[in-house]
KEKE-3310 file (N, C-alpha, C; in steps of 0.2 Angstrom, whole numbers, plus 5000, padded with zeros to 4 digits):
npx = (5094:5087:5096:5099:5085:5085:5095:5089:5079:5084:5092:5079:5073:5086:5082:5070:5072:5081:5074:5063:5068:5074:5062:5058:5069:5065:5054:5054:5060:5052:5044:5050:5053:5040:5038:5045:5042:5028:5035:5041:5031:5023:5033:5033:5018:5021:5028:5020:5012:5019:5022:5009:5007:5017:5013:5003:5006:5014:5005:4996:5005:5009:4996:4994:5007:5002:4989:4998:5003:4994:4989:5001:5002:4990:4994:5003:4999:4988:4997:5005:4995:4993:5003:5005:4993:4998:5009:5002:4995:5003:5010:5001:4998:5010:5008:4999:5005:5017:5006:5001:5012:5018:5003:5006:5016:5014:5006:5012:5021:5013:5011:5023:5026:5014:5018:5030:5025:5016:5015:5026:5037:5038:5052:5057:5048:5046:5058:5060:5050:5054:5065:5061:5052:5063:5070:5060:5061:5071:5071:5061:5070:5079:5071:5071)
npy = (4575:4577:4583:4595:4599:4598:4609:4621:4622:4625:4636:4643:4645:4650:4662:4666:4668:4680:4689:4690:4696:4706:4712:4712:4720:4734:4736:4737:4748:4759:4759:4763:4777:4780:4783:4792:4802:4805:4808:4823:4826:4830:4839:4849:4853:4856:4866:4875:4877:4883:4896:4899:4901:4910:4922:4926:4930:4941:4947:4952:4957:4969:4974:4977:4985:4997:5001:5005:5014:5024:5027:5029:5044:5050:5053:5059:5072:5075:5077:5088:5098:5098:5103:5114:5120:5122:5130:5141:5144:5145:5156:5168:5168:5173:5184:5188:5192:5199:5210:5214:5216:5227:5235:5235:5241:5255:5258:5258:5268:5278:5282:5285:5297:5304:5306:5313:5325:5333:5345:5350:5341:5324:5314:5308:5296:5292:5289:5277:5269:5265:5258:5246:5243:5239:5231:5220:5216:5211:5199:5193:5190:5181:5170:5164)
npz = (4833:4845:4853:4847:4847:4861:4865:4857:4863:4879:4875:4869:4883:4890:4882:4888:4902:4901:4897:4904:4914:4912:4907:4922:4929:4919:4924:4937:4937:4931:4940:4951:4945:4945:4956:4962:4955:4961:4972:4969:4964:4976:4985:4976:4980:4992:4992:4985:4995:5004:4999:4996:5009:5013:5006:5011:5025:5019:5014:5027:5035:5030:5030:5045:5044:5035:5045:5056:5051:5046:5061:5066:5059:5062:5076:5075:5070:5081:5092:5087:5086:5099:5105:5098:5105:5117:5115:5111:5121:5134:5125:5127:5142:5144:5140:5148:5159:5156:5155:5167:5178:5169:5173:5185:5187:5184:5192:5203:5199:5198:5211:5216:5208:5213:5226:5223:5216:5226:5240:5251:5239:5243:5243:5251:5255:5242:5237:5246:5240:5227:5233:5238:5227:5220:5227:5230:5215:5214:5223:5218:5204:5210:5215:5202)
capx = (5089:5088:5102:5098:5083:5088:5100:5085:5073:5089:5091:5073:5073:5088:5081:5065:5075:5085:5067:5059:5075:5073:5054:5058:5071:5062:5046:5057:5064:5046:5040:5055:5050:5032:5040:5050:5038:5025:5040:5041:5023:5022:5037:5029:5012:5022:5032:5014:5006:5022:5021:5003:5006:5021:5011:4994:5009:5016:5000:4994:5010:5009:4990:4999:5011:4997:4985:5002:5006:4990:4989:5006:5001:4984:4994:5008:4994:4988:5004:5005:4989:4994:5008:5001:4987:5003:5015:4997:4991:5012:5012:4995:5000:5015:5006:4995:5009:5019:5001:5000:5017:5015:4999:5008:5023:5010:5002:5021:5025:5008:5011:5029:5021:5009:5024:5034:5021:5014:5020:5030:5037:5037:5057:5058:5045:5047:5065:5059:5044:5057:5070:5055:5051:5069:5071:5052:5063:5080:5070:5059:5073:5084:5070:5068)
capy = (4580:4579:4587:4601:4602:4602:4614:4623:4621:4626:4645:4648:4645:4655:4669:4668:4670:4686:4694:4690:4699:4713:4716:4715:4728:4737:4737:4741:4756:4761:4760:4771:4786:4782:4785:4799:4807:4806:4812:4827:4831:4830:4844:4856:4853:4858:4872:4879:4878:4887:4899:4902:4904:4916:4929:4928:4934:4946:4953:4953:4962:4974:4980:4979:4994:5003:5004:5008:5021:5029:5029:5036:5050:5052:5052:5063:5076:5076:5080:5093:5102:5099:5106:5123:5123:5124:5135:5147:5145:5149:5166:5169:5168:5179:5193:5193:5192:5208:5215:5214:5220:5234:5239:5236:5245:5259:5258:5261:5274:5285:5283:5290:5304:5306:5309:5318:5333:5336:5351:5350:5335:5318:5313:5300:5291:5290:5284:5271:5266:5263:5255:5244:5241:5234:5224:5216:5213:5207:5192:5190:5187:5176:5163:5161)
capz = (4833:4853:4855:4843:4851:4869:4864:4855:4871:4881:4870:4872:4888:4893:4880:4889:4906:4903:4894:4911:4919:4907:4910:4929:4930:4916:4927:4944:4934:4930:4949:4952:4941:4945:4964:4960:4951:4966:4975:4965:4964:4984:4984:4973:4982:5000:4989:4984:5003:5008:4996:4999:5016:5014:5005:5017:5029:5017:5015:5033:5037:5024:5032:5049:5043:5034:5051:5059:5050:5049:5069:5069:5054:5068:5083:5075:5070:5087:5095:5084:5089:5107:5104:5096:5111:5123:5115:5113:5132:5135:5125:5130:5149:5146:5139:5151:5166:5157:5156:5174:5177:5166:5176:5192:5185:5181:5197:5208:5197:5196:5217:5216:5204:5219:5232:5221:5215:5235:5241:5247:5238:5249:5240:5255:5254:5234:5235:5249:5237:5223:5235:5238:5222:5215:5231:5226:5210:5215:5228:5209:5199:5212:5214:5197)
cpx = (5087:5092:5101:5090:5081:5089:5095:5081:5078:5089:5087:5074:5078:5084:5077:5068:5077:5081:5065:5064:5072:5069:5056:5061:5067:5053:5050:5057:5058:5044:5048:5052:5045:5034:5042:5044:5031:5029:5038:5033:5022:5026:5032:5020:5015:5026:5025:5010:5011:5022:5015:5004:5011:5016:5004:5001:5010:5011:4996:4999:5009:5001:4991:5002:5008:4993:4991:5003:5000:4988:4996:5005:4996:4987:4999:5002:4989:4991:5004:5000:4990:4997:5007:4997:4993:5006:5008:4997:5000:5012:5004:4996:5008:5014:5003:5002:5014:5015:5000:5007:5020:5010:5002:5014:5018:5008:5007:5020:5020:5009:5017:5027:5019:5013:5027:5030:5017:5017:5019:5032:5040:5045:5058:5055:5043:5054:5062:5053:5048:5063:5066:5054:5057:5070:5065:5057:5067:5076:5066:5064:5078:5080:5068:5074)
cpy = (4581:4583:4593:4603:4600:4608:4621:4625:4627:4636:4648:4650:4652:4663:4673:4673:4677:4689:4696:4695:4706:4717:4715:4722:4735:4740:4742:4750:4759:4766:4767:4776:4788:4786:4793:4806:4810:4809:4821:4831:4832:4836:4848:4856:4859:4867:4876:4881:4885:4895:4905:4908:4909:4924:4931:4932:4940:4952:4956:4957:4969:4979:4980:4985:4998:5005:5006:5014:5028:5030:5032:5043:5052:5056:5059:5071:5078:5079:5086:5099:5103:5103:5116:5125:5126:5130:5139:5147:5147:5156:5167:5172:5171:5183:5194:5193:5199:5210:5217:5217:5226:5238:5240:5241:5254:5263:5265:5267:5280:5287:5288:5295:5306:5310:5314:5324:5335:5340:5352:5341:5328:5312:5307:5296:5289:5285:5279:5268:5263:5258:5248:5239:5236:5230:5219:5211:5208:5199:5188:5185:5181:5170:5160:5158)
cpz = (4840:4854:4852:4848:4858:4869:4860:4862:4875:4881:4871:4879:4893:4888:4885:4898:4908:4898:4901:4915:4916:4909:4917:4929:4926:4921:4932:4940:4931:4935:4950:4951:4942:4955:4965:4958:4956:4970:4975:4966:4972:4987:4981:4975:4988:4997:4989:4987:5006:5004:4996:5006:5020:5010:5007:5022:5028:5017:5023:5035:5035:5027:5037:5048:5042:5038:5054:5058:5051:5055:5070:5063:5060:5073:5082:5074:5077:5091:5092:5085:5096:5108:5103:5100:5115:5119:5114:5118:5133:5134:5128:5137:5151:5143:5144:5161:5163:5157:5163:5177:5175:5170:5183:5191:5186:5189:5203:5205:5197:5205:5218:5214:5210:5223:5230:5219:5222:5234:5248:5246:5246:5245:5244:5255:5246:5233:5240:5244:5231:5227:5235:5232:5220:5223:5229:5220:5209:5217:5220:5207:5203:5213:5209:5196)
residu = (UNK:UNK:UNK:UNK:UNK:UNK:UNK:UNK:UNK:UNK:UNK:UNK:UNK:UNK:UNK:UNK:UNK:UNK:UNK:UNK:UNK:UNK:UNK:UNK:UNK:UNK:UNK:UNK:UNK:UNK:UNK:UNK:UNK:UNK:UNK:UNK:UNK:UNK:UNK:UNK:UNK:UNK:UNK:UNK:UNK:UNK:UNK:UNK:UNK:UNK:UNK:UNK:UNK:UNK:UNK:UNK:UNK:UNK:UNK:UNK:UNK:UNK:UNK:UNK:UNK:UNK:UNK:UNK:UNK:UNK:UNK:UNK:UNK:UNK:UNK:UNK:UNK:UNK:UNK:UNK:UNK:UNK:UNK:UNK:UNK:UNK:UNK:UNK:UNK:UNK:UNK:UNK:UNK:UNK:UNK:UNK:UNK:UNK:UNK:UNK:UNK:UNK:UNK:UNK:UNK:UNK:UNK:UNK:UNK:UNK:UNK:UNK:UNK:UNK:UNK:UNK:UNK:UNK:UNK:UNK:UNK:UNK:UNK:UNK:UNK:UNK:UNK:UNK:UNK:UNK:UNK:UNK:UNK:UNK:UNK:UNK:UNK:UNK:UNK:UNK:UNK:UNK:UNK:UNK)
# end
C-alpha cells in the first residue's frame, strides 16, 4: 500500500505541478491582454487628441480663408472704385483739354477771319498765322 500510495502522493503531486504551470501561464496570458488592452486604449486615446487637434486646425484654417476672402472681396471692390475714379478724372481731363483746344482753335481762326475780311485782306499775315499754327502742332505731336 506504500507503493500505491507513493505512487498516489507522486500523481497528485505532479497533477498539482502542471495545474500550478497551467494557472501561471494562464495568468501570464491574462497580464498580456490586460497589457495589450491598455495598449490599445493609450492609442485610441493619442488617435482622439490628434484628431481633436486636426479639426481645431481644420477649423482655424477654414476662418483664416473666410477673413481672407472677405478682405480680398473688400480690397477687390476698392480697386474697382479707384479704378472708375481714374478712368472718370482721364476722360474728364480730356474733354476738357479738346475743350481748350477747341477754344484755342476758335480763337486762331476768329483771328485769320479778322486778317482776311480787312480791306484790304491781310493774306500774309493769315498764311503766316496758320504756318504758325501747324508748326505749334507738328513740335505737339513729336513730343508725344
Amino acid at each position: 500500500m506504500l507503493s500505491a500510495s507513493t505512487t498516489l502522493i507522486g500523481a497528485v503531486s505532479a497533477a498539482a505541478a502542471v495545474s500550478g504551470v497551467l494557472v501561471y501561464v494562464y495568468g501570464l496570458r491574462g497580464a498580456n491582454q490586460t497589457a495589450a488592452r491598455d495598449e490599445a486604449l493609450a492609442l485610441a486615446e493619442t488617435r482622439r487628441q490628434m484628431v481633436n487637434e486636426l479639426r481645431r486646425r481644420v477649423a482655424a484654417l477654414e476662418h483664416g480663408q473666410k477673413e481672407a476672402r472677405a478682405y480680398h472681396r473688400a480690397r477687390v471692390r476698392e480697386l474697382e472704385r479707384s479704378l472708375e475714379r481714374t478712368q472718370r478724372d482721364a476722360r474728364e481731363q480730356a474733354y476738357r483739354a479738346q475743350r481748350f483746344y477747341v477754344f484755342a482753335l476758335r480763337e486762331a481762326l476768329a483771328r485769320i477771319r479778322e486778317e482776311l475780311e480787312k480791306n484790304p485782306p491781310n493774306v500774309e499775315a493769315a498764311l503766316a498765322r496758320i504756318q504758325e499754327m501747324l508748326a505749334d502742332e507738328k513740335l505737339r505731336s513729336n513730343t508725344n
